[in-house]
Structures are given as C-alpha cells and as structure tokens.
N, CA, C and O of each residue as an XYZ file, in Angstrom:
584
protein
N       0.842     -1.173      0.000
C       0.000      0.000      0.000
C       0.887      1.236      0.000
O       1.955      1.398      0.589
N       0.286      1.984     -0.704
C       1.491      3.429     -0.960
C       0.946      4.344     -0.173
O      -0.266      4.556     -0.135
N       1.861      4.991      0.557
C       1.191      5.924      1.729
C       1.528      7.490      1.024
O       2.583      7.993      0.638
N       0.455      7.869      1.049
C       0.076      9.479      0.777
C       0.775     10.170      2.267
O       0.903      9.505      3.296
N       1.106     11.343      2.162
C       1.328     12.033      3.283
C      -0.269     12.362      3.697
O      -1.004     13.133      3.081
N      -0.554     11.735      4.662
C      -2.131     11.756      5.097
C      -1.747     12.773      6.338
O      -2.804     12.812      6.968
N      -1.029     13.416      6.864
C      -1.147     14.855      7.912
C      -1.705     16.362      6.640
O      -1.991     17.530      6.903
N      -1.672     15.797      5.615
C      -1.608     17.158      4.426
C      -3.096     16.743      3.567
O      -3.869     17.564      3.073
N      -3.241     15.314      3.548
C      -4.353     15.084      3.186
C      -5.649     15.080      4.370
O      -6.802     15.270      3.984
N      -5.403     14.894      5.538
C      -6.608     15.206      6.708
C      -6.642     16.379      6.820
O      -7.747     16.897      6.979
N      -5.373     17.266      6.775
C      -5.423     18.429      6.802
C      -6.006     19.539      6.520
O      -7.033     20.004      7.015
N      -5.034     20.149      5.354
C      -5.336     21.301      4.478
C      -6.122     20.737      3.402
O      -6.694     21.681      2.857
N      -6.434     19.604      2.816
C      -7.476     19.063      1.831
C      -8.539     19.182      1.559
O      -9.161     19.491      0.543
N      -8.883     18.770      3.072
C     -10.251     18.863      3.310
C     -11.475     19.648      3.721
O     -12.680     19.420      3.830
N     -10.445     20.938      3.949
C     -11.141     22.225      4.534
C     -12.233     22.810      2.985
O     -11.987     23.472      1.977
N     -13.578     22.058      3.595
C     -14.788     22.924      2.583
C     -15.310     21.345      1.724
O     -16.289     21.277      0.980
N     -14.698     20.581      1.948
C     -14.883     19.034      0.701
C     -15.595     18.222      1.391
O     -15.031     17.370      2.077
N     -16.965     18.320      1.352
C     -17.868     17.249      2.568
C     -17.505     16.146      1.876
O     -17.250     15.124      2.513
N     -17.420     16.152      0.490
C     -17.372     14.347      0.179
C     -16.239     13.914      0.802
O     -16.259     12.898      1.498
N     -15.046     14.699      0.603
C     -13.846     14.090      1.045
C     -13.627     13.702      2.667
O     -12.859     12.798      2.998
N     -14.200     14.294      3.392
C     -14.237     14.310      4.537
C     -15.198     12.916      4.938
O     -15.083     12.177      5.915
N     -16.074     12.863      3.926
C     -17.251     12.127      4.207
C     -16.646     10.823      4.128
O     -17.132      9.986      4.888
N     -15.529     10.388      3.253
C     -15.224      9.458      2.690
C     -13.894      9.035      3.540
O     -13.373      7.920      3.542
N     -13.642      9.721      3.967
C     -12.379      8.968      5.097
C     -12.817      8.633      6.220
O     -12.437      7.609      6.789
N     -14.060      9.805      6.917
C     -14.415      9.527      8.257
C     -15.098      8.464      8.139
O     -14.699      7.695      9.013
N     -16.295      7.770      7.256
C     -16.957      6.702      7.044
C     -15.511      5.443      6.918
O     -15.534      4.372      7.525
N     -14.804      5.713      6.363
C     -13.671      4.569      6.558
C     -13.082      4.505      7.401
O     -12.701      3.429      7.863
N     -12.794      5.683      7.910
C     -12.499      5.616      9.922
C     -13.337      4.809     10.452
O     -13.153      3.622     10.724
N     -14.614      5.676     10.663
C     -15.973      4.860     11.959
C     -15.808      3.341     11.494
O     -16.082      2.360     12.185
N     -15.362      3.336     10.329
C     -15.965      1.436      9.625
C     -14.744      0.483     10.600
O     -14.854     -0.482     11.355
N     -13.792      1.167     10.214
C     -12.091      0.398     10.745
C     -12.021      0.460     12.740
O     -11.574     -0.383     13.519
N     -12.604      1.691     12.992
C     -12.658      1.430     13.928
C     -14.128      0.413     14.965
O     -14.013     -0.234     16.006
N     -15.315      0.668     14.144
C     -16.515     -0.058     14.265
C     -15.762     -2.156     14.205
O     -16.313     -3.004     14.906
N     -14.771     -2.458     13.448
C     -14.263     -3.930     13.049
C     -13.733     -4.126     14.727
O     -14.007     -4.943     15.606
N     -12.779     -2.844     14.641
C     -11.828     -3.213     15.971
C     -12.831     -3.289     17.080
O     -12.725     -4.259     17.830
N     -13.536     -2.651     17.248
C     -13.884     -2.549     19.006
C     -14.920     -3.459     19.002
O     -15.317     -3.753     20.130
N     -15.713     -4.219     17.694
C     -16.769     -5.428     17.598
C     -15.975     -6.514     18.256
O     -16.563     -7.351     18.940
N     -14.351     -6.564     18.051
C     -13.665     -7.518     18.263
C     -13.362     -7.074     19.801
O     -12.576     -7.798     20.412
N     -13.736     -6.311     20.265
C     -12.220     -5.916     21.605
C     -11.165     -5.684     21.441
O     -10.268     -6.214     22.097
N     -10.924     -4.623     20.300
C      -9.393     -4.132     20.218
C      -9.892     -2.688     20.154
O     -10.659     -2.221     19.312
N      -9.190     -1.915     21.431
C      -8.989     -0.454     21.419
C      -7.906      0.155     20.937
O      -6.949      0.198     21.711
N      -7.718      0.854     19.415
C      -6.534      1.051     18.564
C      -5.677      2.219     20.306
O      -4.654      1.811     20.857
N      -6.229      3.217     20.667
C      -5.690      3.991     22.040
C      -4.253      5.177     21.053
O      -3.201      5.469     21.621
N      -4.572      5.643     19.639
C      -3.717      6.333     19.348
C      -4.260      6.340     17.850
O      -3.609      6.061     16.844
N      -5.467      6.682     17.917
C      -5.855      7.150     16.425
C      -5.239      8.812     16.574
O      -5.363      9.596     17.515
N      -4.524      8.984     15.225
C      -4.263     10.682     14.891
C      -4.134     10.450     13.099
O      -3.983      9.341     12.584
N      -4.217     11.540     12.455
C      -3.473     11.677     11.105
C      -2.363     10.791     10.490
O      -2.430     10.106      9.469
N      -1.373     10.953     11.305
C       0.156     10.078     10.990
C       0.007      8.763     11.414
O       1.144      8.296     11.486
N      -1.256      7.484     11.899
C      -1.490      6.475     11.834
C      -2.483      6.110     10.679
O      -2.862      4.955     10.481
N      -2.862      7.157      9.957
C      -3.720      6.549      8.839
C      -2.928      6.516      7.596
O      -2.193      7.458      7.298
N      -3.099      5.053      6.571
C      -2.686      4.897      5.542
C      -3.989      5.185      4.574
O      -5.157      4.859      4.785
N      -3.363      5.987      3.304
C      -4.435      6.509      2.480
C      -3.013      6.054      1.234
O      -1.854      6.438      1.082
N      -4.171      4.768      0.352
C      -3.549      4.667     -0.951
C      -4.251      5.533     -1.892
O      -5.033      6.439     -1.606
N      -3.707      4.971     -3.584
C      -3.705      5.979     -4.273
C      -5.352      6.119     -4.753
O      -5.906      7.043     -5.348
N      -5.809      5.034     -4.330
C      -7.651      4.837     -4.770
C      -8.094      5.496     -3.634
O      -9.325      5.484     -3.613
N      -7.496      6.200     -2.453
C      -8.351      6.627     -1.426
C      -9.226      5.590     -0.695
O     -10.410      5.566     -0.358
N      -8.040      4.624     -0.564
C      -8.592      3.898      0.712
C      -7.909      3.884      1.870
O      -6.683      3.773      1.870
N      -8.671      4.004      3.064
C      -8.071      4.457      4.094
C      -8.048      3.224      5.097
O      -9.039      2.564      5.408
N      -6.258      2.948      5.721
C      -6.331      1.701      6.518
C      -6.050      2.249      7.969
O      -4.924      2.721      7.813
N      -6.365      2.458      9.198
C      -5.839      2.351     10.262
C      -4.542      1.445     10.441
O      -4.464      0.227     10.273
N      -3.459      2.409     10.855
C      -2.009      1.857     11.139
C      -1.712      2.195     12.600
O      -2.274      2.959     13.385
N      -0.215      1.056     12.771
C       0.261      1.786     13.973
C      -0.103      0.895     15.221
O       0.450      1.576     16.084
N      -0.611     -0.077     15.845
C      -1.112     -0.973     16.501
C      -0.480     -0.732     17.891
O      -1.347     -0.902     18.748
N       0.413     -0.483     18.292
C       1.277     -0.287     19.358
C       1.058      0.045     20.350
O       1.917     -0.288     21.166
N      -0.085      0.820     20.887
C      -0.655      0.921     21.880
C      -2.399      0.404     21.755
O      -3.396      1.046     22.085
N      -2.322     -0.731     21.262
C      -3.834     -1.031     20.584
C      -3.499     -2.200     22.482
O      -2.479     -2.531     23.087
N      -5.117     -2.435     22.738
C      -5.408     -3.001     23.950
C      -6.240     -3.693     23.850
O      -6.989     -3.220     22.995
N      -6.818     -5.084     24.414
C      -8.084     -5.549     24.463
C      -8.972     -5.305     25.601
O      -8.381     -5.357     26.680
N      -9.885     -5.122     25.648
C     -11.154     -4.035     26.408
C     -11.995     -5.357     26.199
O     -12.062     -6.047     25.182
N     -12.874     -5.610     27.916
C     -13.972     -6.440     27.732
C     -14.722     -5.301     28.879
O     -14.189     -4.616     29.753
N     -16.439     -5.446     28.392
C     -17.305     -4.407     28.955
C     -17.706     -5.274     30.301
O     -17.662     -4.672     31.374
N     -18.050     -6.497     30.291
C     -18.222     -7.855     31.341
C     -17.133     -7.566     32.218
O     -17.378     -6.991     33.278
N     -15.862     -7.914     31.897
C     -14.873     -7.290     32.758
C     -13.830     -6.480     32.744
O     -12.953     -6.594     31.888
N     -13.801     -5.563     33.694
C     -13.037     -4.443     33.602
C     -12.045     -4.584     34.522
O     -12.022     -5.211     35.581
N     -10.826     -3.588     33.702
C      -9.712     -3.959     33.998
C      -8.652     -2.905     34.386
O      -8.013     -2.857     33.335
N      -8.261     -2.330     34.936
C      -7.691     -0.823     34.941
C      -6.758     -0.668     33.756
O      -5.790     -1.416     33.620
N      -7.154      0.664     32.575
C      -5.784      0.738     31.779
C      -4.878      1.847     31.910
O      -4.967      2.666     32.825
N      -4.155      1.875     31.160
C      -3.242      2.877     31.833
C      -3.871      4.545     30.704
O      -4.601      4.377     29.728
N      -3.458      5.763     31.079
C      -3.963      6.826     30.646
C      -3.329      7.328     30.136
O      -3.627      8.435     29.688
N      -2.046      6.731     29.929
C      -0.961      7.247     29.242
C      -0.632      6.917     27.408
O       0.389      6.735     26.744
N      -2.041      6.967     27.124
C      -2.416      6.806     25.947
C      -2.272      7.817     24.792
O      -1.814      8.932     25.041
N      -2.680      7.447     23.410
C      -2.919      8.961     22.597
C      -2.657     10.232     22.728
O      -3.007     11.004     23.620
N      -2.041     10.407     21.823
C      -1.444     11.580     21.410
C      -1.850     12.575     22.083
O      -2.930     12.167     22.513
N      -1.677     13.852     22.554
C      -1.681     14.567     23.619
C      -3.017     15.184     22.501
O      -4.199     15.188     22.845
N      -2.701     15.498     21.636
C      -4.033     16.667     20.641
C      -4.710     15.880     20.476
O      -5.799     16.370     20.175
N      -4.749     14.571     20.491
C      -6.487     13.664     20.175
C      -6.579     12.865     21.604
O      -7.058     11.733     21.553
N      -6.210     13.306     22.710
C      -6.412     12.621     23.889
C      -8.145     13.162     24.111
O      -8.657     14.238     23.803
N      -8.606     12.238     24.605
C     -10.112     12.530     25.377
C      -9.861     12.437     27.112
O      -9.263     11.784     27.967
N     -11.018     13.890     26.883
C     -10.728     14.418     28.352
C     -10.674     13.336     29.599
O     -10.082     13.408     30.676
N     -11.265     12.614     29.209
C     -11.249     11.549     30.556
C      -9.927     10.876     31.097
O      -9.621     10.537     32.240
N      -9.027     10.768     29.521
C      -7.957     10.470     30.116
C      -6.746     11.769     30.661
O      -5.984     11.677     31.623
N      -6.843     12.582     29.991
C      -6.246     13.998     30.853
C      -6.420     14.058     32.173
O      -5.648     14.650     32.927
N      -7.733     13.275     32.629
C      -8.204     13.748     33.830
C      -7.367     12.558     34.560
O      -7.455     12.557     35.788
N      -6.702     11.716     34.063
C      -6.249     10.372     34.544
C      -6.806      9.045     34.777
O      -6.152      8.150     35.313
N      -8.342      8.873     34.270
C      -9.151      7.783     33.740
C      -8.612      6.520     33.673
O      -8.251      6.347     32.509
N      -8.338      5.383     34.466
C      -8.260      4.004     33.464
C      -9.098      3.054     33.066
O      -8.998      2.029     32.391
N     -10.433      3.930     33.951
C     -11.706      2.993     32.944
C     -11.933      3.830     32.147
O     -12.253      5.003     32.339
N     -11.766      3.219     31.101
C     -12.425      3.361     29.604
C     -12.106      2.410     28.462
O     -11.369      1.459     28.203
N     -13.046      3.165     27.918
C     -13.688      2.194     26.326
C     -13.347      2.832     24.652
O     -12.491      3.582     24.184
N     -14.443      2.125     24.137
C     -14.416      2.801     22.368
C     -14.591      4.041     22.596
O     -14.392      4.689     21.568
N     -15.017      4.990     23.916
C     -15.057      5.981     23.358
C     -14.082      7.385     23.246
O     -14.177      8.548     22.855
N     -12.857      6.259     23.999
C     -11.379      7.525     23.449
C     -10.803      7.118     22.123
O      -9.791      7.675     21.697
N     -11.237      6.440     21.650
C     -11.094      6.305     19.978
C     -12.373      6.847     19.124
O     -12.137      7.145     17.953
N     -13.246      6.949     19.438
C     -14.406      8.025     18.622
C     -13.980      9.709     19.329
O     -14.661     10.725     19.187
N     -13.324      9.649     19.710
C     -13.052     11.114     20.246
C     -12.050     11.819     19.772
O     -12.097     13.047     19.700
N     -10.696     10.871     19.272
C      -9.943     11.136     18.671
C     -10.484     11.189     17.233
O     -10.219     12.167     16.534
N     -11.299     10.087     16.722
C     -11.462     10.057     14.827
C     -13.067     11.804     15.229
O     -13.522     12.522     14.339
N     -13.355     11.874     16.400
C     -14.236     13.645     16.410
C     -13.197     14.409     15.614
O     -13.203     14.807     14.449
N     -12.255     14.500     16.637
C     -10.636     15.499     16.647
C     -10.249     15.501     14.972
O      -9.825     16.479     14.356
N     -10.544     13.982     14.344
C      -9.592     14.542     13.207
C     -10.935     14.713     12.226
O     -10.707     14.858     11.025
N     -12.078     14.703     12.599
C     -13.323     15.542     11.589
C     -13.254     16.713     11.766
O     -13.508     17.347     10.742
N     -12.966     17.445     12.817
C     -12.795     18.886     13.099
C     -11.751     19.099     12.338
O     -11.887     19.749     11.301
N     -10.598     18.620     12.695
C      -9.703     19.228     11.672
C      -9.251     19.263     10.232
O      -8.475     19.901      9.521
N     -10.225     18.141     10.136
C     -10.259     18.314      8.292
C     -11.034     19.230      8.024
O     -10.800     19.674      6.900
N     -12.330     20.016      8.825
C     -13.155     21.296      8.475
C     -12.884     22.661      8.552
O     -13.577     23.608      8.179
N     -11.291     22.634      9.325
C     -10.940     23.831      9.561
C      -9.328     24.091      9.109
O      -8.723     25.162      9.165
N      -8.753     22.604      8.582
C      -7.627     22.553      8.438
C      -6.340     22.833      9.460
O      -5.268     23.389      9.222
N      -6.756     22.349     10.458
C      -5.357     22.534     11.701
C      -6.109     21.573     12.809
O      -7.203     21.026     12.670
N      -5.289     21.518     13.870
C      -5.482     20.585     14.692
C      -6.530     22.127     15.710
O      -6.242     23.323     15.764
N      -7.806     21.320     16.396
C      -8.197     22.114     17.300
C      -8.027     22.033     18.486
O      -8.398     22.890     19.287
N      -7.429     20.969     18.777
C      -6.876     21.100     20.621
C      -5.204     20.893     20.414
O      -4.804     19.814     20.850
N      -4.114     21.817     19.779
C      -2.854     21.490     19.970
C      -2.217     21.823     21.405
O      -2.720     22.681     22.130
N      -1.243     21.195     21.719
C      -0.835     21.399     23.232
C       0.417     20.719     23.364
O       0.443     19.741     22.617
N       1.700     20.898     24.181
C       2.429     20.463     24.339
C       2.711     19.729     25.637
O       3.806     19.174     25.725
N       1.689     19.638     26.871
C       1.503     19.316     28.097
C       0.048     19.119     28.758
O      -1.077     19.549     28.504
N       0.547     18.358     29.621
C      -1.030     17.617     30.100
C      -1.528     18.244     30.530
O      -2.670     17.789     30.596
N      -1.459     19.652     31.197
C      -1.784     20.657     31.952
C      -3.909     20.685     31.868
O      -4.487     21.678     31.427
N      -4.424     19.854     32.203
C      -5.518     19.608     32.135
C      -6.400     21.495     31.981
O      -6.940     21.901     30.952
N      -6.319     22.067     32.927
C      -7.185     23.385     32.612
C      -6.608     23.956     31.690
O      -7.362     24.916     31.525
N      -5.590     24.096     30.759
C      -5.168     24.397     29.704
C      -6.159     23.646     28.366
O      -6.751     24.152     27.412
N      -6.059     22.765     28.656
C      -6.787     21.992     27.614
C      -8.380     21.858     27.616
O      -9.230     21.833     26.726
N      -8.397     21.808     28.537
C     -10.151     22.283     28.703
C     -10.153     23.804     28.081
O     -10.676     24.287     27.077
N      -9.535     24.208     28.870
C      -9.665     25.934     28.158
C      -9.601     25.957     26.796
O     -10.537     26.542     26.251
N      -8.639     25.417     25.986
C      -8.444     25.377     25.012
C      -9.707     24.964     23.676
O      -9.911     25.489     22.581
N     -10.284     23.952     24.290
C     -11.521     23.182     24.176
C     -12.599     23.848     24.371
O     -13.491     23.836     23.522
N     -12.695     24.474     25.406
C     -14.327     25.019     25.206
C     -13.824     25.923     24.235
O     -14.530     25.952     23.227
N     -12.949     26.584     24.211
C     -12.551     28.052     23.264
C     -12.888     27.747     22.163
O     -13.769     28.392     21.593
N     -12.190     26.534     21.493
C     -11.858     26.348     20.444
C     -13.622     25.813     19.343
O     -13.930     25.892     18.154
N     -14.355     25.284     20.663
C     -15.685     24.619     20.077
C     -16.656     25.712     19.817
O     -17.455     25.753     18.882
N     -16.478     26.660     20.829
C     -17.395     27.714     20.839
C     -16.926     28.624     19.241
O     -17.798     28.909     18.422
N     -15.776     28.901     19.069
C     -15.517     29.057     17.598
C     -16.041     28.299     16.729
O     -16.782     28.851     15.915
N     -15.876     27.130     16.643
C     -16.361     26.067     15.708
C     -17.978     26.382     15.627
O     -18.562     26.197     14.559
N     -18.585     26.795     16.626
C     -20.357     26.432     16.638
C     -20.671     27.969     16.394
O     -21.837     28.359     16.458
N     -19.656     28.817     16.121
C     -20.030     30.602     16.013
C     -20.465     31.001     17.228
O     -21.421     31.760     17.391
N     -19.913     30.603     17.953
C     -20.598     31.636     19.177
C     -19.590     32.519     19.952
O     -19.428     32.570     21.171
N     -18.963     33.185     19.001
C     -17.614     33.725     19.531
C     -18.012     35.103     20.045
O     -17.166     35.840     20.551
C-alpha cells in the first residue's frame, strides 16, 4: 500500500470538501466499528497512523498501543495513551476505565480538523485546565458563538 502524506491530506485538503471528509471519516468509523466489535482499542488514532492509498482507501495503522477491552470485565488501563491533541478528556483527567469511546473522540478530533484545516486542541503538556480551556474556546468558535 502506498502511503500518501495523510497529515496534508486530513489536513489542508479537506477544509470545505464534505465528500472528502465524508469518505475517510466513514472509513475511519468502519475500521474502527471492526476493531472494538472484536475488543481491540486502537488507544492512538491521529493523522500520521492513517494509511491513504492511491484509490483513497483508508487503513488504520500503527497498533502499538492497541489493547483488548472487555465491557463484562473491567480492567484498569493505563492513561498514558494517545497523542496529547487527540487525547479525550477523561484520560487527561487520569481515567483508566475506559472504552471505544477515546477512539471516537480522537477520529471527532480529526473531523474537526479536516473542516478547519489545523489541529483544534494542539498542546504540548497535560496541563488539564489548559486543555479544557483550550476546548471550550476552540468549540465555541467552531459552533459561532464567539
């Protein structure tokens, strides 16, 4: 599979292209909908784990912090997961229960940023009220209510 620079294609591409957007995130939700049917939490969806060949098909890469998750039994995981800009708040907050839904939070993160072309929660530290701040700021822009 030939890898496109997919940080330039989630990126700056997609700002204004519902199909295009339409057509990766539906191959996101699908790739990630396979994994978590099975009990695999990928725990580091971003841009630079997706492979996009030249037909525009999109594979989830990168497995390395992928985990198995059962809802019957729970298990403490660690929070030291995903990328600091597609982390979900629960784990900022230091969370180790959780589920599919810090991987639908991250593939949120990269629908936002294919609509606006940049990342909307960038950050270099866990600094939790930073990132909340950052977050409501950044949504309340997104929804016009500035």
């Amino acid at each position: 599979m030939e890898k496109k620079n997919t940080k330039k294609e989630l990126g700056g591409g997609a700002r204004g292209d519902n199909t295009f957007v339409k057509r990766y995130i539906e191959q996101l939700l699908s790739g990630l909908q396979h994994c978590h049917e099975r009990g695999i939490l990928h725990r580091d969806i971003k841009g630079s784990n997706l492979l996009i060949d030249k037909n525009g098909i999109l594979k989830i890469a990168d497995f390395g912090l992928a985990n198995f998750y059962q809802t019957k039994t729970k298990r403490p995981l660690t929070s030291r997961v995903v990328t600091l800009w597609y982390r979900a708040p629960e784990l900022l907050l230091g969370s180790t229960d959780y589920s599919v839904g810090i991987d639908l939070w991250s593939a949120g993160c990269l629908l936002a940023e294919m609509f606006v072309g940049r990342p909307i929660v960038p950050g270099r530290n866990e600094v939790k009220k930073y990132f909340l701040n950052c977050f409501i700021s950044e949504m309340s822009n997104l929804l016009g209510n500035r």
